[in-house]
C-alpha positions as CSV (number, residue, x, y, z in Angstrom):
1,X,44.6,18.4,32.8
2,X,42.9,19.1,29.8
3,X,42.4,16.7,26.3
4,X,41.7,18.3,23.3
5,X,39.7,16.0,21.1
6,X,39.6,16.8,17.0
7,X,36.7,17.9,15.6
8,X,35.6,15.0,13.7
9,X,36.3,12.6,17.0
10,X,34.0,14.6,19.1
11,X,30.8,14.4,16.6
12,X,32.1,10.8,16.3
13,X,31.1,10.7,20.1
14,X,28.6,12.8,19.9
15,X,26.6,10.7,17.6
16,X,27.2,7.4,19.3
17,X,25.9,9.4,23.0
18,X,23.0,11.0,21.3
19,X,21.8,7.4,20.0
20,X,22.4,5.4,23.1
21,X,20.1,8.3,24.7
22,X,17.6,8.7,21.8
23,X,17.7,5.9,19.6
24,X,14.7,6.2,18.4
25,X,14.9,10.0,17.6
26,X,17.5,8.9,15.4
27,X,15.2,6.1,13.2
28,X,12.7,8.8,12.8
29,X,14.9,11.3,11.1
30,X,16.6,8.7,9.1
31,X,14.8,9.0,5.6
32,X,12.7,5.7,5.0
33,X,14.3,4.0,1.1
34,X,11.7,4.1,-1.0
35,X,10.8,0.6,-2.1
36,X,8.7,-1.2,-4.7
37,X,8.2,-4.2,-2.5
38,X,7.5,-4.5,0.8
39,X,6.9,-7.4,3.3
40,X,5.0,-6.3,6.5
41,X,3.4,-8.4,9.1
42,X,1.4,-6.6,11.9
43,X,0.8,-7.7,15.1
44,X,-2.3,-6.1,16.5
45,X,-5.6,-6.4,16.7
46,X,-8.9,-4.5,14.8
47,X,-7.0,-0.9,14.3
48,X,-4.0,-2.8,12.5
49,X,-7.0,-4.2,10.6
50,X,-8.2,-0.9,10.3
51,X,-4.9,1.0,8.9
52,X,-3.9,-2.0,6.6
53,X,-7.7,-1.8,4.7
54,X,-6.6,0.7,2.2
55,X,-2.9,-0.6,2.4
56,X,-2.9,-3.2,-0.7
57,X,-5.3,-1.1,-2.8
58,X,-2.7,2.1,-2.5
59,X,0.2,-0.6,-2.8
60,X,-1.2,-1.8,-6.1
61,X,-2.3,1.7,-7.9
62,X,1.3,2.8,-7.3
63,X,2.6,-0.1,-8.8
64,X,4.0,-1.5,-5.5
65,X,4.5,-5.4,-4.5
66,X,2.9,-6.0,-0.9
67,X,3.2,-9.1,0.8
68,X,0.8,-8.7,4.4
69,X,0.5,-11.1,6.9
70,X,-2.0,-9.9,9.8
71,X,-1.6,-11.4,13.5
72,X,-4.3,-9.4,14.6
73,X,-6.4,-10.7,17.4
74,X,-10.1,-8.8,18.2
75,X,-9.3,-6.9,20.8
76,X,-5.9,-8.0,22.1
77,X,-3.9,-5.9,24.2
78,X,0.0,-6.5,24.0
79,X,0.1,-8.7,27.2
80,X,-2.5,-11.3,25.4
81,X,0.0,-11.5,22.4
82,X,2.8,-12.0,25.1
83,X,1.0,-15.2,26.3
84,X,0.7,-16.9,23.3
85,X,4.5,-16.1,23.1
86,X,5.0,-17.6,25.6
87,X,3.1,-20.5,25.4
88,X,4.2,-21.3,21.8
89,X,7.7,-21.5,23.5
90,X,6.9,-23.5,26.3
91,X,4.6,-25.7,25.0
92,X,5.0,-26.0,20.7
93,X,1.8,-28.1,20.3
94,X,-0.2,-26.1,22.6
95,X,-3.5,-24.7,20.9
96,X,-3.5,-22.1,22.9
97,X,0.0,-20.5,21.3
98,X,-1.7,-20.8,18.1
99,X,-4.3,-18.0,18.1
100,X,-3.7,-16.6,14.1
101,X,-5.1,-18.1,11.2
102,X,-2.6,-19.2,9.1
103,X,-2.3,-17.8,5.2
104,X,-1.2,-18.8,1.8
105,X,1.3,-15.7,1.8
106,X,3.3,-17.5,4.9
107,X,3.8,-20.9,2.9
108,X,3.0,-23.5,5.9
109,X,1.1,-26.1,5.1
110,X,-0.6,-28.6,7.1
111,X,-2.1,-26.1,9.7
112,X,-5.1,-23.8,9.8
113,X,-3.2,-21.9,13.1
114,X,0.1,-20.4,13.8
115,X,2.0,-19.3,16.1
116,X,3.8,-15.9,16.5
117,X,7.3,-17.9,16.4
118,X,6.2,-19.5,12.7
119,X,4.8,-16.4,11.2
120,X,8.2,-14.2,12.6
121,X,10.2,-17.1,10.6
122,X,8.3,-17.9,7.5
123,X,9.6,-14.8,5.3
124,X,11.8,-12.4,5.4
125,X,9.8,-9.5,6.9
126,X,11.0,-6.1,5.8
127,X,8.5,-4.7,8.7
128,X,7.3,-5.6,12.0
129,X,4.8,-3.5,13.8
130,X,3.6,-3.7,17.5
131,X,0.7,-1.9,18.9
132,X,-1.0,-1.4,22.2
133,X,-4.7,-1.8,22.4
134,X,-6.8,1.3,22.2
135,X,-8.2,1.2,25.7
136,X,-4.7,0.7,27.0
137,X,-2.8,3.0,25.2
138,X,-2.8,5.7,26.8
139,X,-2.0,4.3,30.0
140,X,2.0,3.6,29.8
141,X,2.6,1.3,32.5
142,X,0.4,-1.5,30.6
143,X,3.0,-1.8,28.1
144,X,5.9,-3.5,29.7
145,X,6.8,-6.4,30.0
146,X,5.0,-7.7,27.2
147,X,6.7,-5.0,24.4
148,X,9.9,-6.2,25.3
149,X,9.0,-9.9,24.8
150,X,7.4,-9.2,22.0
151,X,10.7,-7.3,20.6
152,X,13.1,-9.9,21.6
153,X,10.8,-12.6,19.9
154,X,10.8,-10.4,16.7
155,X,14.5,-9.3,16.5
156,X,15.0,-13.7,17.0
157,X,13.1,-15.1,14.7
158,X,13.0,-12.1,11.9
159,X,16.3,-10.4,12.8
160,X,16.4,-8.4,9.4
161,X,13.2,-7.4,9.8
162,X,12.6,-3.3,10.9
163,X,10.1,-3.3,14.5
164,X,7.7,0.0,14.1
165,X,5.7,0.9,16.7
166,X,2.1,1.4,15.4
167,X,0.6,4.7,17.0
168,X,-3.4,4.2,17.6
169,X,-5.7,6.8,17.8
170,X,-7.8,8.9,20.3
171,X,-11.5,7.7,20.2
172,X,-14.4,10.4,18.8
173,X,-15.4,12.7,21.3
174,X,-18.7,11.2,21.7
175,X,-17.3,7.9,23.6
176,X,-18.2,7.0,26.8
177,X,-14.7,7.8,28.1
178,X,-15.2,11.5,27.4
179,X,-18.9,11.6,28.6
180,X,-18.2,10.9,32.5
181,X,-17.4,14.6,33.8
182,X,-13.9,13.5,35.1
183,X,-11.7,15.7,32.4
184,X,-10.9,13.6,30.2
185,X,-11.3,14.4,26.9
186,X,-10.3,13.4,23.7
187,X,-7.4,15.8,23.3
188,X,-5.8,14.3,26.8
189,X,-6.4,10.8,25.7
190,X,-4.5,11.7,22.2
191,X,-1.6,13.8,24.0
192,X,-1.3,10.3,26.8
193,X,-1.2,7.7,24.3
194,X,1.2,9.9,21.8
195,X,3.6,9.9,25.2
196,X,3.2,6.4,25.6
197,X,4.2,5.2,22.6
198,X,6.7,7.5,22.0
199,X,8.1,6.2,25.3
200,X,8.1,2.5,24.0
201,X,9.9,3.6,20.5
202,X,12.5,5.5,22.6
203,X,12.9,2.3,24.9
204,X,14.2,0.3,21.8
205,X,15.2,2.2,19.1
206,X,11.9,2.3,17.0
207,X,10.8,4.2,14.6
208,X,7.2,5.2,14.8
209,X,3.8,5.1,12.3
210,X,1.9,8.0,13.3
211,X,-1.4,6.9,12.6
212,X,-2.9,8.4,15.7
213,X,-0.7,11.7,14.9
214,X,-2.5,11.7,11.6
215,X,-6.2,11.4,12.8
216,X,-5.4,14.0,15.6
217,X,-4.4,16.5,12.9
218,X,-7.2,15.7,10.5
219,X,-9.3,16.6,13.5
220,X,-8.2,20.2,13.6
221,X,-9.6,21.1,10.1
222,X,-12.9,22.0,9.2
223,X,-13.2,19.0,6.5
224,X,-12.7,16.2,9.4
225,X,-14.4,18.3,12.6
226,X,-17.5,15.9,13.7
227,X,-20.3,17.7,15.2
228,X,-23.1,15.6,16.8
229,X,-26.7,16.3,14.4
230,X,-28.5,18.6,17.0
231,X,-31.8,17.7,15.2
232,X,-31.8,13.5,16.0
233,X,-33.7,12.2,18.9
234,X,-30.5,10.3,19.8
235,X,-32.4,8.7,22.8
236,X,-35.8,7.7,20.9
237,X,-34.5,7.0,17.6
238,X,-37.0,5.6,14.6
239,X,-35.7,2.5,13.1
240,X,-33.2,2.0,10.5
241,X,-32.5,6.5,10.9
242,X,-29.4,7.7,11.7
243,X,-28.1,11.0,12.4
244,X,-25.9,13.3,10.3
245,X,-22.0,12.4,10.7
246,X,-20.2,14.6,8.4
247,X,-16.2,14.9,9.4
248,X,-16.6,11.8,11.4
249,X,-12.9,9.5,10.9
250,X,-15.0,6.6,12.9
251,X,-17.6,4.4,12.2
252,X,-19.9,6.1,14.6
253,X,-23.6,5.5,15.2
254,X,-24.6,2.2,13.6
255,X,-28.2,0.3,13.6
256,X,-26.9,-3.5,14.0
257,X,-28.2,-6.8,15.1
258,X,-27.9,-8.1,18.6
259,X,-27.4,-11.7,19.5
260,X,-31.3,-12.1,19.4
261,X,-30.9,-10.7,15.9
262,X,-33.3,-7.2,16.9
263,X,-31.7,-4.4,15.9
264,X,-30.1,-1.9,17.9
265,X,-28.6,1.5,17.5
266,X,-25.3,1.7,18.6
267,X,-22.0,3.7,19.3
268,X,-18.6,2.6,17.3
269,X,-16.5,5.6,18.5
270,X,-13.4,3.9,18.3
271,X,-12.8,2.0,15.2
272,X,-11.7,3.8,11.9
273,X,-15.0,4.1,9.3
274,X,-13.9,4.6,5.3
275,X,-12.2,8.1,5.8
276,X,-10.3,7.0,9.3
277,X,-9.3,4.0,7.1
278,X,-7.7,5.3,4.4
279,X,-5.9,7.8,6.1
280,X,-3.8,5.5,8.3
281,X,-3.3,3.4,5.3
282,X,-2.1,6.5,3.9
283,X,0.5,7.0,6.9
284,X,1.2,3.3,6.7
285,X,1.9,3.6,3.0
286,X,4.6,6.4,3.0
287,X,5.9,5.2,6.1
288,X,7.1,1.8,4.7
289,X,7.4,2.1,0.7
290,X,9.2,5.6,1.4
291,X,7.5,7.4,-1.6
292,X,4.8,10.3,-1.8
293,X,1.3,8.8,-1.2
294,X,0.3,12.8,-2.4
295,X,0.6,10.6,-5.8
296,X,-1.2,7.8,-5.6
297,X,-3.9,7.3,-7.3
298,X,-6.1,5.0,-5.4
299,X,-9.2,6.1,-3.7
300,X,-12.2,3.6,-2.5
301,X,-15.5,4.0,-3.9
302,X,-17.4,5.6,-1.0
303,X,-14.8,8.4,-1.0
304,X,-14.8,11.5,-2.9
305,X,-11.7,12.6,-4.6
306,X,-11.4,15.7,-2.9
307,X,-12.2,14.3,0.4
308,X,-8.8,11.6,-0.6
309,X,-6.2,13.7,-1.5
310,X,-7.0,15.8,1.6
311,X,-6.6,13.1,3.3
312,X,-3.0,11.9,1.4
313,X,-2.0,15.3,1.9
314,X,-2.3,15.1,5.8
315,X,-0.9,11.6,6.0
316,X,2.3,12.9,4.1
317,X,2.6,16.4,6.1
318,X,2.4,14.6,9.3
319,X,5.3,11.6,8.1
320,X,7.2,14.5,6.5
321,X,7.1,16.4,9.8
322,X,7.6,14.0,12.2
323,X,11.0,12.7,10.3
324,X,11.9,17.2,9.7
325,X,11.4,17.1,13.8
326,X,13.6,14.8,14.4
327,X,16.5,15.9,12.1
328,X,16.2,19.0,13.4
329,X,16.8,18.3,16.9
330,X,19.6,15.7,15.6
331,X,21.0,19.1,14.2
332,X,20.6,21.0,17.1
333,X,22.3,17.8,19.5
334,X,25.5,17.2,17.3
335,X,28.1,19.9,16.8
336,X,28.6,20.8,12.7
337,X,32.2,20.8,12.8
């Protein structure tokens, strides 16, 4: 036997399969509202410090309201955040599920800590991002179960509050991970992490920051291509030199102060320097006020003009094509009559 089903029935269904299998194909081809206020809390660690730098300043040249609240921990991966979770449940008075320092913007007085639970329910967060550390994030199975405790703990305590995943970047190509001869190279670290992330958006609906899309793409043009300085003696170098890091979107070689306060010349491959920066708080800034940051005025001191709007104008190509990927395939997946 054979049932016909009307037209406008079967894209009814259609849409409500394609979601439950692809939610979060779905939130990235839904256009983001443009807003001229925006409450975002991160939780993350230094690249959520990182892509947030630049956020405020763009915020107020466009004449934006932004209320931030960062629970960003040095170096913590999702399953640290997880724990204080879980001991702020289990145990309110704990220290220990306490680890971020509390702020005016959150309006609780009487305590220099807080816990994840207080911050989620102190405002009315617009946005809520979660992020994997670096050296994790391209390795998928270090994600779960902590994502989806962080999730639950979110959609509880700040349930009208959107959950975007935060997509990290691939380290320069001069790190250590890329250096051992085992094939693994920047481009495979980018292409892992990108899967693993989008795995966790897909997993619950979210709808993705491509910060690390944007760095990776900025990469592949001759104004942000880093090229080690083939005249430094990177192995004897004279104090206070450094070498020539033109194109570099990472803080790179550095001369700082050990714990004996000598100094030493170091390797910061992985965090964002004043380019990296601004071009995730670029991504960061389209992706939640919804409007052209091609337009904004903004641009930090250290930063040439030019060197800016090239860098707005990757940040909005690469949250313009991510969302014009997504519809499309949405086209492609639902029938047009």
């Amino acid at each position: 036997m054979k049932f016909h089903i009307p037209a406008m029935r079967w894209r009814a269904l259609a849409v409500l399969a394609f979601l439950v299998i692809d939610a979060s194909l779905y939130a990235q081809a839904v256009a983001v509202p443009q807003r001229d206020s925006v409450k975002l809390l991160t939780v993350g660690n230094s690249f959520a410090d990182d892509a947030t730098f630049y956020l405020p300043g763009l915020a107020e040249a466009a004449g934006k309201e932004l209320v931030l609240f960062r629970a960003n921990l040095p170096g913590c991966p999702l399953e640290r955040h997880a724990r204080h979770l879980g001991l702020a449940v289990a145990r309110p008075d704990a220290p220990e599920g306490s680890p971020y320092k509390n702020h005016p913007v959150l309006k609780i007085s009487g305590k220099d800590m807080v816990s994840l639970p207080e911050a989620l329910g102190a405002l009315d967060w617009d946005y809520v991002t979660i992020q994997q550390l670096s050296a994790f994030s391209f390795k998928a199975d270090t994600y779960e179960p902590y994502a989806q405790q962080l999730v639950a703990a979110i959609k509880k305590h700040s349930p009208g509050a959107q959950i975007l995943v935060h997509q990290t970047w691939a380290y320069r190509e001069d790190h250590k991970y890329f250096q051992r001869g085992d094939g693994f190279t920047q481009e495979k670290m980018y292409e892992q992490l990108s899967a693993a992330y989008g795995q966790l958006a897909k997993r619950y609906g979210l709808r993705i920051l491509p910060s690390g899309e944007a760095m990776q793409a900025a990469r592949q043009t001759p104004r942000w291509q880093y090229r080690p300085d083939p005249d430094f003696d990177f192995k004897n170098p004279s104090a206070g030199l450094l070498p020539e890091q033109r194109g570099s979107l990472n803080i790179g070689w550095v001369w700082k102060k050990n714990q004996d306060g000598v100094e030493e010349f170091i390797l910061d491959a992985s965090h964002a320097n004043v380019a990296g920066r601004y071009l995730t708080a670029c991504v960061f800034y389209e992706g939640l006020f919804g409007d052209d940051v091609r337009e904004v005025s903004f641009v930090p001191k250290s930063l040439s003009d030019e060197d800016a709007a090239d860098l707005r104008r990757i940040a909005h190509s690469v949250v313009l094509r991510r969302a014009e990927e997504a519809f499309a395939v949405l086209n492609v997946c639902l029938p047009s009559n």
